[in-house]
C-alpha positions as CSV (number, residue, x, y, z in Angstrom):
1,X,0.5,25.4,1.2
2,X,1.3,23.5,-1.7
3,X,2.2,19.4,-1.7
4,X,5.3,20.2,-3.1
5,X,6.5,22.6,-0.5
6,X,5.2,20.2,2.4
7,X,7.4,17.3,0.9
8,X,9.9,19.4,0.4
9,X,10.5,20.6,3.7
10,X,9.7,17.3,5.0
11,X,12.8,16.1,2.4
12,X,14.9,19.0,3.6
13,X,14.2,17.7,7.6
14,X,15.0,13.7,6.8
15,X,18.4,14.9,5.0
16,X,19.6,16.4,8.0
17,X,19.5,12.8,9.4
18,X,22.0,9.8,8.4
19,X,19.5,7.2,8.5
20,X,17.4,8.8,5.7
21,X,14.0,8.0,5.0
22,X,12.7,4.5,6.3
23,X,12.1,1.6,3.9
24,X,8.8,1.7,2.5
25,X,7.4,-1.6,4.5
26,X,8.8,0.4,7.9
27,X,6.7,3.6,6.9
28,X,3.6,1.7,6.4
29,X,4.1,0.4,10.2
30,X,4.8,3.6,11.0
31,X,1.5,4.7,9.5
32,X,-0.4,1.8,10.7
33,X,0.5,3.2,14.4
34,X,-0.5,6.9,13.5
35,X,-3.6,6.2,12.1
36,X,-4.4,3.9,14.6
37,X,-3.5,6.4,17.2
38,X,-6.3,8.3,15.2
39,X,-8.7,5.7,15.3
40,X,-8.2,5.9,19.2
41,X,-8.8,9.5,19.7
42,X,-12.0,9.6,17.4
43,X,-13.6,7.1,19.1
44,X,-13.0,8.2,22.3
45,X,-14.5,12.0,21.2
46,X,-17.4,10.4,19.5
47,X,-17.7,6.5,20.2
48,X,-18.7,4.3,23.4
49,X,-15.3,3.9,24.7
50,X,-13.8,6.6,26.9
51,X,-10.9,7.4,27.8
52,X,-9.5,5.6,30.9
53,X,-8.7,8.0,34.1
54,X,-5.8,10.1,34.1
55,X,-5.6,9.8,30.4
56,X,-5.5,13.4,28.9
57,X,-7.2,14.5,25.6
58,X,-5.1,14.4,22.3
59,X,-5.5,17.4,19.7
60,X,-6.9,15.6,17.1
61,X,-4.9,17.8,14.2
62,X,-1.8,16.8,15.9
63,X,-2.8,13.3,15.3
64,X,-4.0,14.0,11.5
65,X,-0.5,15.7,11.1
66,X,1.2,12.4,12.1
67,X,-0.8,10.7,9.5
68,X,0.3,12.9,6.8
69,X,3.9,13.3,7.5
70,X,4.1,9.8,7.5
71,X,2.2,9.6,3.6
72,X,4.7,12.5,2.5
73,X,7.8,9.8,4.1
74,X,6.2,7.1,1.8
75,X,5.4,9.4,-1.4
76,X,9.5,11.1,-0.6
77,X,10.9,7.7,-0.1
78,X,9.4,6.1,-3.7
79,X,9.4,10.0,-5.4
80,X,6.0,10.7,-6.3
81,X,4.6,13.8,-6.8
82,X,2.3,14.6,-4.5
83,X,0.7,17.8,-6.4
84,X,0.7,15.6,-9.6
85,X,-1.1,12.4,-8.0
86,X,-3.7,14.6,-6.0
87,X,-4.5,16.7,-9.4
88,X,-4.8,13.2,-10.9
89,X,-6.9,12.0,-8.3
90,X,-9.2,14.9,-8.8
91,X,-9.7,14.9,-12.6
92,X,-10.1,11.0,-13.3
93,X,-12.2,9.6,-9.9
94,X,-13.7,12.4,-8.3
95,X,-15.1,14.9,-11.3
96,X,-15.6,12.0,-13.7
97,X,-15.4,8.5,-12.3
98,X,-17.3,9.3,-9.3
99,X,-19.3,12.4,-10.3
100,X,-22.6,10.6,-10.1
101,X,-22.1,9.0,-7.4
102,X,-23.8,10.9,-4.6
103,X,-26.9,12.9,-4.9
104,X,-26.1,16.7,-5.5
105,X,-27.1,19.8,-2.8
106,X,-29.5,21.9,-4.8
């Protein structure tokens, strides 16, 4: 699916709501939480700390998902296009800044 249909439907759910979308400072706490929430389940699945008893495993794409909803909030709230700034993104740091950068599978 497309960036532009993911922000839009997430644009079309936040205008059913009169509070809108969040200040930009209050999305970044927002996303601060998620991907700390994140942070939490990875390193219960694949670091030393376990998870205390009686707590129950997260699905780790449900707490990806949290993560990105709250990005599409920020890019929605300041109007950036997502598509645009990924295809950007691609073009200018991954195939030319950074295309050296790693050694290449042969």
């Amino acid at each position: 699916m497309p960036l532009k249909e993911i922000q839009k439907q997430v644009d079309d759910w936040v205008k059913r709501y009169k509070i809108g979308y969040f200040k930009p400072y209050e999305i970044l706490a927002h996303l601060t939480q998620e991907v700390g929430e994140l942070a939490r389940e990875i390193s219960h699945l694949h670091g030393v700390e376990k998870k205390k008893y009686g707590q129950g495993a997260k699905d780790l794409g449900d707490e990806i998902v949290d993560v990105i909803l709250a990005l599409v909030c920020l890019a929605n709230s300041k109007d950036i296009d997502l598509d645009k700034a990924f295809k950007k993104m691609m073009k200018e740091k991954l195939n030319k800044r950074d295309k050296n950068r790693w050694e290449k599978k042969k």
